[in-house]
C-alpha positions, 0 to 999 in steps of 0.5 A, spaced: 112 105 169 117 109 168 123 105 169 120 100 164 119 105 159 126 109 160 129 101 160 125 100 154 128 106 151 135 104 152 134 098 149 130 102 142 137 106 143 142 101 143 139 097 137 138 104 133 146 104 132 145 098 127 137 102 124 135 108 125 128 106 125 130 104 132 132 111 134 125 114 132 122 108 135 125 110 142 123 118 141 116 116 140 115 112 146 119 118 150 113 122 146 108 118 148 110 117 155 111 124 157 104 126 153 100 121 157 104 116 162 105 121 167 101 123 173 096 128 172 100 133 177 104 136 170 100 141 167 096 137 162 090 143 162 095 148 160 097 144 154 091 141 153 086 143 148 080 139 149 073 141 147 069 141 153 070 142 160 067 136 163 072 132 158 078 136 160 077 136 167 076 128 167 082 126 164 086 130 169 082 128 175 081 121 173 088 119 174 088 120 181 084 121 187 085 127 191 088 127 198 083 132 201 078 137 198 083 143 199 087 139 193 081 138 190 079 145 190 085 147 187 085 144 181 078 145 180 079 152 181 086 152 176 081 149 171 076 154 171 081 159 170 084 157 165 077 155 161 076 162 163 082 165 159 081 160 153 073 163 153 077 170 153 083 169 149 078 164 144 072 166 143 070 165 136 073 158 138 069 157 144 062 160 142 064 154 137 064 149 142 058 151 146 054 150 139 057 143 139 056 141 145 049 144 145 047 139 139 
């Protein structure tokens, strides 16, 4: 996936020497790779602001299996503490999203 993606960006680049669009077509393919094409071991929960936990925690995990419960665990565990420290840092924001959610 990758190497389609820098090839294809390469190609975006090389046709961005006659319009320049072509350069903005590359970055935003750049953009969105790295958003969202990768695997999930980058740390997408830090930079992720979803609204509920279950979505969150789905959309890191659904990517891959774990290799053991100890990875498993870790991430788990990863998540909920930064889920802990949004609900500290937040609150306003998270007493918000329980409401919602609780509709």
């Amino acid at each position: 996936m990758g190497t389609i993606v820098i090839s294809g960006t390469v190609v975006l680049v090389v046709l961005g020497f006659g319009n320049h669009v072509w350069w903005l077509a590359a970055v935003a393919v750049l953009f969105l790779y790295l958003r969202y094409g990768r695997d999930s071991t980058s740390s997408t929960s830090s930079s992720s602001t979803s609204s509920t936990s279950s979505s969150s925690a789905g959309g890191s995990s659904s990517g891959s299996t774990p290799s053991s419960y100890r990875a498993y665990r870790d991430r788990r565990d990863k998540q909920a503490k930064w889920e802990r420290r949004y609900q500290r840092e937040r609150p306003l924001e998270s007493r918000r999203q329980a409401r919602e959610k609780s509709k």
